[in-house]
Backbone bond lengths (Angstrom), bond angles and torsions (degrees), N, CA, C in turn:
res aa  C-N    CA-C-N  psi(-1)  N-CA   C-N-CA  omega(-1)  CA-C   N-CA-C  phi
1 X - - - 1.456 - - 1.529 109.32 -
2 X 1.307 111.71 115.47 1.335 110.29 171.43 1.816 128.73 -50.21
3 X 1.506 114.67 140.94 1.207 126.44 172.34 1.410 127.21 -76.32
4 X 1.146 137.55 100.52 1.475 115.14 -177.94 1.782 115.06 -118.25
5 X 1.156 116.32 176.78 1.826 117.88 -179.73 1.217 133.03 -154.42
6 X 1.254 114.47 122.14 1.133 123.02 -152.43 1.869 112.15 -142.49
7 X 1.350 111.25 148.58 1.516 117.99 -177.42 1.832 101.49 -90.92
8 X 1.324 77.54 122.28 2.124 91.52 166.47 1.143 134.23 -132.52
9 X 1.207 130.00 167.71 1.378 119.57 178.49 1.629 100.30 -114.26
10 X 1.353 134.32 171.71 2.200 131.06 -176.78 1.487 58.15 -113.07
11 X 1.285 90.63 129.55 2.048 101.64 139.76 1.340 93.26 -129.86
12 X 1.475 153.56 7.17 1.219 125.19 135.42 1.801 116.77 -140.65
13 X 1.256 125.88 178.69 1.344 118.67 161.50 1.567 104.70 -149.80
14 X 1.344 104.91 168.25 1.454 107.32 158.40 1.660 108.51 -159.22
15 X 1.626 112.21 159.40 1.299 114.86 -169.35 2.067 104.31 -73.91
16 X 1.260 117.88 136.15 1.495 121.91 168.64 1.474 117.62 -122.11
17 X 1.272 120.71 95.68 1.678 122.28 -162.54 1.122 118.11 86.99
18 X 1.229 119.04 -165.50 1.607 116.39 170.97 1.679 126.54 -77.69
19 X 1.505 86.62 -19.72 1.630 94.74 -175.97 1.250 123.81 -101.61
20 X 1.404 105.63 -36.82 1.407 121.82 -158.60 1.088 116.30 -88.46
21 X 1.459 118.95 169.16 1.682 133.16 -173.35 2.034 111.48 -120.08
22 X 0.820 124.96 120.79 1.750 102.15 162.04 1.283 86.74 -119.13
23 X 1.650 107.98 140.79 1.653 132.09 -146.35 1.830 78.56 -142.75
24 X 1.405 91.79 126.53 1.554 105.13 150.52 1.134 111.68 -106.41
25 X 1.606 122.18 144.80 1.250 114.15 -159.83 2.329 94.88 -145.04
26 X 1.221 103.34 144.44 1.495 99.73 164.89 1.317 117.85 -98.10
27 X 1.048 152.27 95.86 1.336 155.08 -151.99 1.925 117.51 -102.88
28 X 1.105 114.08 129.60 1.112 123.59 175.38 1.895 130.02 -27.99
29 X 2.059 87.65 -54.02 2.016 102.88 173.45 1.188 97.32 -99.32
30 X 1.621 130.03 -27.76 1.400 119.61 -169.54 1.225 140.51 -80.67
31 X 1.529 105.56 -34.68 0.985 132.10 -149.00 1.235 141.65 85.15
32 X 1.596 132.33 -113.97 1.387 144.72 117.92 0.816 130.32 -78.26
33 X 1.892 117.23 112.71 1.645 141.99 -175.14 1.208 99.86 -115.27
34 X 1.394 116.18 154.96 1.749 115.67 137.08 1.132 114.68 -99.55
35 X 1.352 126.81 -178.04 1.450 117.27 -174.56 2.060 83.45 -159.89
36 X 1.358 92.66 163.61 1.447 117.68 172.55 1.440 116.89 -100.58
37 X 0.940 146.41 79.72 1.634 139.35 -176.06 1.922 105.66 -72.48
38 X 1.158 135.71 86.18 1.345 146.35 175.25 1.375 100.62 -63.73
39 X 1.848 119.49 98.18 1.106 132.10 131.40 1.565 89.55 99.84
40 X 1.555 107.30 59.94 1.784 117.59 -159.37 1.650 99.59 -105.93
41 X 1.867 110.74 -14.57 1.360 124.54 -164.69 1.493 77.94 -79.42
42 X 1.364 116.22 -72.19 1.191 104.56 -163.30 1.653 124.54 -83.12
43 X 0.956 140.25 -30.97 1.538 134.15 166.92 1.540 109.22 -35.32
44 X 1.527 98.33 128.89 1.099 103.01 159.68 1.917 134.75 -132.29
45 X 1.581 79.01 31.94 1.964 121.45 172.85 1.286 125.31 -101.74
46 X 1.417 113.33 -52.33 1.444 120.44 167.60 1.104 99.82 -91.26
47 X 1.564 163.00 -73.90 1.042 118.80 -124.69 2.082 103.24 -127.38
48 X 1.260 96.08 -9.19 1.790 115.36 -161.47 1.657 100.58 45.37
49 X 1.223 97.65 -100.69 1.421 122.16 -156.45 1.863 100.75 -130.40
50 X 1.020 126.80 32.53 1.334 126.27 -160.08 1.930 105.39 -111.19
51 X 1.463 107.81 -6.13 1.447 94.17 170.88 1.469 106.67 -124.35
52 X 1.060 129.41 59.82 1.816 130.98 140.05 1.706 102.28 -69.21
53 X 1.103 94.33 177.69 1.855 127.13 176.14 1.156 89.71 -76.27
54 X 1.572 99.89 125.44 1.434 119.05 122.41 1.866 77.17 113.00
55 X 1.197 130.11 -3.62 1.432 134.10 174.08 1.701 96.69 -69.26
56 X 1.332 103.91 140.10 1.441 130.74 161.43 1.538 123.12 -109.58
57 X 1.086 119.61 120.59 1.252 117.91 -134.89 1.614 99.98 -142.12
58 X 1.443 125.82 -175.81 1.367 144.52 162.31 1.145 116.50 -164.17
59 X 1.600 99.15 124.23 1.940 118.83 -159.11 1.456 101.99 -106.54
60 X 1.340 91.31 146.38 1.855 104.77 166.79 1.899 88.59 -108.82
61 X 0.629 96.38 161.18 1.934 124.60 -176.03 1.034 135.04 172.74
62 X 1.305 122.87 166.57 1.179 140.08 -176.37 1.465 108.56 -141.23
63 X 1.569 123.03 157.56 1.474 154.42 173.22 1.852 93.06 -63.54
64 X 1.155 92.49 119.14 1.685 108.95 -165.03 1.856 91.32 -104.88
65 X 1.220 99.74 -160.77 1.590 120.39 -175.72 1.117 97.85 -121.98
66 X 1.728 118.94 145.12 1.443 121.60 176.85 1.407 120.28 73.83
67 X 1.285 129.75 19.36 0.890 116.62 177.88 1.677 119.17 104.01
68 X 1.778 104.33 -26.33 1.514 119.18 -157.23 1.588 89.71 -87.19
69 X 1.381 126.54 140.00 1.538 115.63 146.74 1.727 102.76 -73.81
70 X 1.353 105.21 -177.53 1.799 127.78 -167.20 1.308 93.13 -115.28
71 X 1.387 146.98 123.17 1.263 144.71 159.67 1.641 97.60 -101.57
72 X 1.960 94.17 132.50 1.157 98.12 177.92 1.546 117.18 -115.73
73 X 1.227 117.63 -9.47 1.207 125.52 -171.81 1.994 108.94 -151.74
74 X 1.166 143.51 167.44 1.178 135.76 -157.35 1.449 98.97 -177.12
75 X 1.516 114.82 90.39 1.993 106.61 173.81 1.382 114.14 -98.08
76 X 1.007 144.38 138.29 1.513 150.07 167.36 1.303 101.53 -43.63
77 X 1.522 109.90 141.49 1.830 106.52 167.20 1.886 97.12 -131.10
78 X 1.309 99.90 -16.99 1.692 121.20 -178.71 0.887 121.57 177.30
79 X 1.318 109.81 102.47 1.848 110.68 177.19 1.538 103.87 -73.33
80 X 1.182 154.66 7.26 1.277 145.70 -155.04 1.771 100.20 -3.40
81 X 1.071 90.35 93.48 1.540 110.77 170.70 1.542 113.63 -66.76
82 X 1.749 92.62 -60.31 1.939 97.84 -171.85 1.083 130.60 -55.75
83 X 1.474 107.48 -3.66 1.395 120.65 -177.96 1.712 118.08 -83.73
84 X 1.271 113.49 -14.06 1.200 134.29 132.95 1.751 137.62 -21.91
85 X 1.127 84.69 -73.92 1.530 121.21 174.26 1.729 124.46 -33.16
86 X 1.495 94.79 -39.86 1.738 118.46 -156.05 1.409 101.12 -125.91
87 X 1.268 137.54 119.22 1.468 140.18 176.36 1.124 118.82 -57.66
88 X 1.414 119.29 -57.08 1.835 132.86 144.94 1.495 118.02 -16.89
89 X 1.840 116.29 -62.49 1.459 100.34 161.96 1.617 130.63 -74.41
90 X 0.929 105.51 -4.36 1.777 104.70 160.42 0.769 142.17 -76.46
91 X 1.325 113.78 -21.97 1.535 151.53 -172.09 1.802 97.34 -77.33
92 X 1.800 92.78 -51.22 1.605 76.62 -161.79 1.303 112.29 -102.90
93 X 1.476 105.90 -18.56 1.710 114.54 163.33 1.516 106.95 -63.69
94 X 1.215 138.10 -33.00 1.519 129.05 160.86 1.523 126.41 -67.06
95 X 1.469 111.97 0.63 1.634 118.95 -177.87 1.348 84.95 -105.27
96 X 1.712 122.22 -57.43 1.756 104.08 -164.52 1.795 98.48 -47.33
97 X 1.691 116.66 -59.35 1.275 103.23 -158.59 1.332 127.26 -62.55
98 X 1.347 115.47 -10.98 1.300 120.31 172.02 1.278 121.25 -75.14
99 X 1.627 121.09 -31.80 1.347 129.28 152.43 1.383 133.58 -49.92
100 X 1.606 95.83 -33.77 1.423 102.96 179.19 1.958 108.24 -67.48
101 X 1.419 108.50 -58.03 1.693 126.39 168.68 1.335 101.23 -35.33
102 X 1.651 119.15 -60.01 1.450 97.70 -146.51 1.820 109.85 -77.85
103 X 1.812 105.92 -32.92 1.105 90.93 -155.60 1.883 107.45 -114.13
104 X 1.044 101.73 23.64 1.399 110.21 158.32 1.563 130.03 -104.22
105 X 1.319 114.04 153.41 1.530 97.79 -165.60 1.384 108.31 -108.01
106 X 1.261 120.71 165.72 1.474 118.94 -167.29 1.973 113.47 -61.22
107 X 0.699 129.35 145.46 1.562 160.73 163.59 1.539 91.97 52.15
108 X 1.350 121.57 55.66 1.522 136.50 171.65 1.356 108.39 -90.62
109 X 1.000 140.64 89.77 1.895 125.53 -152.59 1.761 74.27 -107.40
110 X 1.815 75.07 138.11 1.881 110.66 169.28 1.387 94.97 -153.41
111 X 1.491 113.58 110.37 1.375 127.23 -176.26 1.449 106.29 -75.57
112 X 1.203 120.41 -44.49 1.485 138.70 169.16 1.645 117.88 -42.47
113 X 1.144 117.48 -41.87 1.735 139.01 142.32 1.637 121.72 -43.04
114 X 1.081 82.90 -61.28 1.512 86.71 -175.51 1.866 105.98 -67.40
115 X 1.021 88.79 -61.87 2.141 85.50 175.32 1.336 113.14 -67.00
116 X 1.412 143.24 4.54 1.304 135.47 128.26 1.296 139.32 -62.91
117 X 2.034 104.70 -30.52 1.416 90.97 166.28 1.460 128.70 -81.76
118 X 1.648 105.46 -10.37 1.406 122.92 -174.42 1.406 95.84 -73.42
119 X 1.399 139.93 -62.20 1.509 137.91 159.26 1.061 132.33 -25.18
120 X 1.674 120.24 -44.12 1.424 115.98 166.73 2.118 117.63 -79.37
121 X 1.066 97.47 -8.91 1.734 117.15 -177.74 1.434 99.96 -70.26
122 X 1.365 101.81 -60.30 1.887 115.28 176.67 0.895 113.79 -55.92
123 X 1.566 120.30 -43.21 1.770 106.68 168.68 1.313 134.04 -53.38
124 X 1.596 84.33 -48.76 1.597 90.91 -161.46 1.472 104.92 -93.82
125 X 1.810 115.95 36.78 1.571 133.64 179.65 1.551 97.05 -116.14
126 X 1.553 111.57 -40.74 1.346 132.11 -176.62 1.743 112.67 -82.36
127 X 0.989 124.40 -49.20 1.354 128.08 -178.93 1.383 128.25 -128.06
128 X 1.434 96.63 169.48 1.628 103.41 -156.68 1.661 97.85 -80.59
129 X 1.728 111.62 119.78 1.606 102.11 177.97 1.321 129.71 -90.96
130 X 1.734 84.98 162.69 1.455 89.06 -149.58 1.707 91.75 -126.00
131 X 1.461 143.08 163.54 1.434 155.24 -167.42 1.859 105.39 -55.30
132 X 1.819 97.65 -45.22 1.125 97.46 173.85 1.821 135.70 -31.61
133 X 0.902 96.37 -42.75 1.793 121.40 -162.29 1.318 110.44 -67.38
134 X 1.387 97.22 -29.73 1.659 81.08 -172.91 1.689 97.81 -107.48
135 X 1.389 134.88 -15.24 1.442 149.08 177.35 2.207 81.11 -47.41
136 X 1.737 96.92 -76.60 1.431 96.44 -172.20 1.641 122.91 -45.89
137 X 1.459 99.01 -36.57 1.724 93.26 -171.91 1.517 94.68 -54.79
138 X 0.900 105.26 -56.40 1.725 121.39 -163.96 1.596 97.00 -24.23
139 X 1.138 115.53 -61.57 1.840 135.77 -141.74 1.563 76.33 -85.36
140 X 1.173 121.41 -74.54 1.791 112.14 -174.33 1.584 119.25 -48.44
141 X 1.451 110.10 -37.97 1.485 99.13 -179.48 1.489 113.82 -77.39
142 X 1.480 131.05 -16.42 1.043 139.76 160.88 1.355 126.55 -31.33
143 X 1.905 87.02 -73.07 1.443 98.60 177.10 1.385 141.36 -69.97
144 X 1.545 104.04 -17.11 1.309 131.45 168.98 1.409 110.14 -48.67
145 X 1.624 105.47 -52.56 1.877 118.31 -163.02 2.030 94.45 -96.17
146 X 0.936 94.76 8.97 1.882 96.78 168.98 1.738 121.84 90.83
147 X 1.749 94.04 14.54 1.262 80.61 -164.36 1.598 96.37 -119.06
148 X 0.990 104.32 47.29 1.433 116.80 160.05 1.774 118.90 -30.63
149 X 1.706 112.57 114.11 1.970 103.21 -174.03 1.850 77.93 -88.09
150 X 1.510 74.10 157.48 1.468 101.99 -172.89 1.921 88.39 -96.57
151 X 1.827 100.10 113.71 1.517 80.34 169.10 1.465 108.65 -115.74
152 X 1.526 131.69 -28.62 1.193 133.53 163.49 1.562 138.11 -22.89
153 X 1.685 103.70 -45.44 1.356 101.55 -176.45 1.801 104.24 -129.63
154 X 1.251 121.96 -172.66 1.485 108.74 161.59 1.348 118.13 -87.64
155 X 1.843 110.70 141.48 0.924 99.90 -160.16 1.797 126.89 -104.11
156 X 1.904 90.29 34.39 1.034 130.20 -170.11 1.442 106.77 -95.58
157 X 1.432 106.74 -90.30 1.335 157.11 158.02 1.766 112.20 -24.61
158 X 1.540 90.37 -70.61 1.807 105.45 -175.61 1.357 98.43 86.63
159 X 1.469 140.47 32.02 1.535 160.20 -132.67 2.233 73.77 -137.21
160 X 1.449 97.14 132.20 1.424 98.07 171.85 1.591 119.89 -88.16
161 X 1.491 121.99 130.65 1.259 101.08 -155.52 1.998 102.31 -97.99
162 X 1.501 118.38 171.74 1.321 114.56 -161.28 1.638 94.99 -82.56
163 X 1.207 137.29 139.80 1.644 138.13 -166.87 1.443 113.00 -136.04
164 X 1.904 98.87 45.44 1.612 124.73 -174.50 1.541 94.55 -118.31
165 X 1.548 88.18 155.31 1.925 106.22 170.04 1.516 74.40 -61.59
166 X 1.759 94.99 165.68 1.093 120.90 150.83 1.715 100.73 82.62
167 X 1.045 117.80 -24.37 2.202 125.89 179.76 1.718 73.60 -86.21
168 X 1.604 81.02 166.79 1.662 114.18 -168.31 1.660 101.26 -156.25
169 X 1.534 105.20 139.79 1.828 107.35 176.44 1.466 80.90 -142.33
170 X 1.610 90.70 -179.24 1.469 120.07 161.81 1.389 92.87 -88.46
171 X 1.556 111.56 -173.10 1.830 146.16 167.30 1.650 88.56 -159.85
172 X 1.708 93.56 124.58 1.353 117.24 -174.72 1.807 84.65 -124.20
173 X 1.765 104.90 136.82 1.208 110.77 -170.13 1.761 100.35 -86.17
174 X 1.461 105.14 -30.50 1.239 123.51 178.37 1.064 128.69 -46.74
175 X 1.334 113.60 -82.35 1.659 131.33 137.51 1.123 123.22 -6.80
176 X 1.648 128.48 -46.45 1.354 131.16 -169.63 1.591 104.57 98.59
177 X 0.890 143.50 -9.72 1.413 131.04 -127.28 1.460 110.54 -175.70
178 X 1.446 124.66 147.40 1.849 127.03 142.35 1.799 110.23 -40.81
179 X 1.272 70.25 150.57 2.061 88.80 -170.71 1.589 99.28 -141.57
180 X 0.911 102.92 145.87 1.753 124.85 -171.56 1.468 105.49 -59.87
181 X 1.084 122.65 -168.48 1.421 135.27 168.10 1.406 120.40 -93.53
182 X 1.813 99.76 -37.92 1.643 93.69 165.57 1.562 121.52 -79.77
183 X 1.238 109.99 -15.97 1.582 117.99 -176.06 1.519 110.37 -78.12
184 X 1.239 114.38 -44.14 1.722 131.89 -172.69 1.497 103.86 -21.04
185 X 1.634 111.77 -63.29 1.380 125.78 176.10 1.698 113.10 -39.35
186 X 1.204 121.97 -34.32 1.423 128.93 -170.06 1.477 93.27 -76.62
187 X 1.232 126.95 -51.64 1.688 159.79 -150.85 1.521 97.60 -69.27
188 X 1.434 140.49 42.14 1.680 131.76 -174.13 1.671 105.54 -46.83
189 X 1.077 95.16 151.13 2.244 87.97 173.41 1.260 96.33 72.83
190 X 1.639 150.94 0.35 1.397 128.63 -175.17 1.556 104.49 -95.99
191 X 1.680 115.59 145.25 1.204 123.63 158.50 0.961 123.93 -119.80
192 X 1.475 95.12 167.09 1.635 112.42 -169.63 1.497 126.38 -63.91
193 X 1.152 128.06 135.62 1.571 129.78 -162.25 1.578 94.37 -138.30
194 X 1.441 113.18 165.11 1.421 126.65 -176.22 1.860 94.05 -109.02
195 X 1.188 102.33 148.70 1.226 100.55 170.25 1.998 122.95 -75.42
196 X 1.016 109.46 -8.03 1.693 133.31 165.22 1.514 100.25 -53.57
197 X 1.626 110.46 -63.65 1.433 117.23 -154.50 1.665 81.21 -75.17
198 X 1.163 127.35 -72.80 1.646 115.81 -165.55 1.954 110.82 -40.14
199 X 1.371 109.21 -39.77 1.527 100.15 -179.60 1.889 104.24 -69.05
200 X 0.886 123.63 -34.40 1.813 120.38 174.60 1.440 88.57 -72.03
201 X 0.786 160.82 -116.46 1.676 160.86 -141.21 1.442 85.76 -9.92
202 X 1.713 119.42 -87.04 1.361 142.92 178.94 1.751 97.52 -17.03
203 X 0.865 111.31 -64.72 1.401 113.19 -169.88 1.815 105.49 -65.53
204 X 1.197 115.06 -73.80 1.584 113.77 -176.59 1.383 124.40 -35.61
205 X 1.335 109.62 -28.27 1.407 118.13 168.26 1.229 115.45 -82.47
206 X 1.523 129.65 1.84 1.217 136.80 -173.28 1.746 105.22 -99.44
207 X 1.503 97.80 -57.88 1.758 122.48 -155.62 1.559 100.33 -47.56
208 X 1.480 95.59 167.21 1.232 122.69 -171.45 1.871 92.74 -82.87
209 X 1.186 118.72 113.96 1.549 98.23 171.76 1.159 122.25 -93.46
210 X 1.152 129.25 24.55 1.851 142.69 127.62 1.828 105.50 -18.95
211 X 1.432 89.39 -33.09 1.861 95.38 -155.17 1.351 102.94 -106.80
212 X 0.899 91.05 11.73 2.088 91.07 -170.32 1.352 112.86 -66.35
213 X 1.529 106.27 -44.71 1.554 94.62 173.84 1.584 123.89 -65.47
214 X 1.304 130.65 -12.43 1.255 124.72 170.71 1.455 109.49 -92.15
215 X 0.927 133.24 15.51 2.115 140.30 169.56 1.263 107.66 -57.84
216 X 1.012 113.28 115.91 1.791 110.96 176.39 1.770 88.32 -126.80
217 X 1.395 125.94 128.44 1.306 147.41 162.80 1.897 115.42 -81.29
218 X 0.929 135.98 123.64 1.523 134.94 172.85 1.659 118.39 -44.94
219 X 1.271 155.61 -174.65 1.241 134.72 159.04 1.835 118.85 -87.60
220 X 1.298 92.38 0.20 1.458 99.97 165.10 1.061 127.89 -58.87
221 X 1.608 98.33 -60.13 1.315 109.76 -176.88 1.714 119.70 -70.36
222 X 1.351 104.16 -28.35 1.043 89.47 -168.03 1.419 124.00 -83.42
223 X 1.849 113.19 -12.52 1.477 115.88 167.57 1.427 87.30 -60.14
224 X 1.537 119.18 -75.48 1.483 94.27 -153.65 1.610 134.75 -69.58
225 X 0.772 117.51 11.15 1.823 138.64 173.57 2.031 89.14 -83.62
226 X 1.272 115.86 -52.47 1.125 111.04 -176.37 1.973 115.82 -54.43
227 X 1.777 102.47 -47.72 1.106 122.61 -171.64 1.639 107.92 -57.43
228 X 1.187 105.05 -45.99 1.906 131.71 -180.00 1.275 104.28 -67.99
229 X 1.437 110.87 -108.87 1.384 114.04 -145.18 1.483 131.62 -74.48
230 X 1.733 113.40 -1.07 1.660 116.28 140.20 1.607 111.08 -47.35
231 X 1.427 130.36 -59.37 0.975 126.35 -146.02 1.746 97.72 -91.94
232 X 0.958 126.90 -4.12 1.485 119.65 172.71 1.084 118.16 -106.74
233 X 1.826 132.62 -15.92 1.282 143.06 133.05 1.888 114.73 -35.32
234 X 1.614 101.12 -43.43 1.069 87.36 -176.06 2.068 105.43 -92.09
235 X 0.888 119.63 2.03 1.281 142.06 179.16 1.877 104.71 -66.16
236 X 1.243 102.76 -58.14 1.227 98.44 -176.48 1.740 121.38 -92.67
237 X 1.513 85.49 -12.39 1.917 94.60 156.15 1.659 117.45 -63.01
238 X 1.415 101.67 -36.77 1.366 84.17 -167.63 1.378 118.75 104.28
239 X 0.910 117.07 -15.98 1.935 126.44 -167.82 1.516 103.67 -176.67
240 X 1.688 111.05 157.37 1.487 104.15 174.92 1.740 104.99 -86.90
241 X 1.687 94.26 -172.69 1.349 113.37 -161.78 1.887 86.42 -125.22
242 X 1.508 95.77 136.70 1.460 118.74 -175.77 1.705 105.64 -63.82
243 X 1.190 92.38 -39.41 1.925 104.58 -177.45 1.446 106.43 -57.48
244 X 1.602 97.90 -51.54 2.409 86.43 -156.99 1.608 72.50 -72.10
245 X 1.173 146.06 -22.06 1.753 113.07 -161.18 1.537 94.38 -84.91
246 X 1.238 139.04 -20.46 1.647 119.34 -172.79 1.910 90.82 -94.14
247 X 1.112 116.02 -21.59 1.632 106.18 168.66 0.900 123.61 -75.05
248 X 1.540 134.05 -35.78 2.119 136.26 162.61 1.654 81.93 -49.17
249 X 1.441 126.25 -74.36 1.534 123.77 -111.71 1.944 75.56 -79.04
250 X 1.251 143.87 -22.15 1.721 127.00 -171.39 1.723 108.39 -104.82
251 X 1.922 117.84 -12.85 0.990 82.94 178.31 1.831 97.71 -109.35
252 X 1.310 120.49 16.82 1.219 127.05 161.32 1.479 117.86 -76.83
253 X 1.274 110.83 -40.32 1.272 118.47 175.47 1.546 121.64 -81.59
């Protein structure tokens, strides 16, 4: 059986038997795999402690049965430990990875994905988090999987919208997108957005994320980035996500 190797990140695991592990993993060529780790409870050669969440890793494997690859080996490249540490980064390192699981499909490789979630991991391993981080993942992981919101023009209309303090649109979840003032009415379920918050969207999906850790958002934006783009992430899922609901209900509470 052939050997192969590849860079991943665990965004989930669970125990199978007494020994075993099945590890979901986001992978660099693969994408999203599962894998079988045989006797991962107990080894403490191949694998130690190297497949929890939020570990960055590099797998030896093999083409499994069922669908599963065979992991045979598992080296640390970054456990981002500190992310541990801080309730805030758990919070939001457990929303990216849950985003990553739910709404990608198995062995779909997007390399471009994968080195974004490794980028936002490093941050929020490296620095103190902040609301920003996950507003941006949001808008990048979006656009990555095609579902880019249209904030520039209407996304009704195709009417260009004004992307000044002080301008005002809808965000139609429907639509995909901001919607005009004359369109809004067409737009049922759309809310109100500032034209500020649509020009930062515009931009974050643009920026160099070299710079991400210096992003500071206004408090405008960031209620409504809060109000938005959870709920249109979960919009194009289809169903909610277990994470943003234990993240409203602790940092609301």
């Amino acid at each position: 059986m052939q050997l192969r190797k590849t860079d991943a990140v665990v965004i989930h695991r669970v125990d199978f038997g007494e020994s075993d592990l099945i590890v979901t993993l986001y992978t660099a060529d693969l994408g999203k795999v599962k894998g079988i780790a045989k006797g991962a409870k107990r080894s403490k050669r191949r694998f130690v402690n190297n497949l929890q969440p939020f570990s960055y890793i590099r797998i030896v494997f093999s083409e499994g049965r069922g669908g599963l690859i065979r992991l045979d080996e598992a080296d640390m490249i970054q456990p981002f430990f500190r992310i541990s540490e801080d309730i805030s980064k758990v919070l939001y390192g457990s929303y990216f990875l849950e985003m990553v699981k739910e709404m990608t499909g198995e062995k779909e490789s997007n390399p471009q994905l994968f080195d974004l979630l490794v980028t936002f991991l490093t941050l929020l391993n490296g620095s103190p988090p902040r609301e920003e981080y996950p507003r941006v993942f949001e808008l990048r992981f979006l656009d990555l999987l095609g579902y880019r919101p249209r904030v520039t023009e209407c996304s009704i209309c195709n009417q260009q919208l004004p992307l000044a303090e002080g301008e005002s649109a809808w965000f139609s979840f429907r639509h995909g997108g901001a919607v005009c003032k004359e369109c809004h009415i067409n737009a049922q379920g759309a809310v109100a957005i500032s034209g500020e918050t649509l020009q930062v969207m515009e931009q974050a999906m643009r920026m160099d994320l070299a710079k991400l850790e210096g992003i500071r958002f206004s408090p405008q934006v960031l209620t409504e980035g809060r109000e938005i783009l959870p709920r249109f992430v979960q919009h194009q899922l289809g169903k909610g996500l277990k994470s943003l609901r234990v993240m409203e209900e602790v940092q609301g509470g």
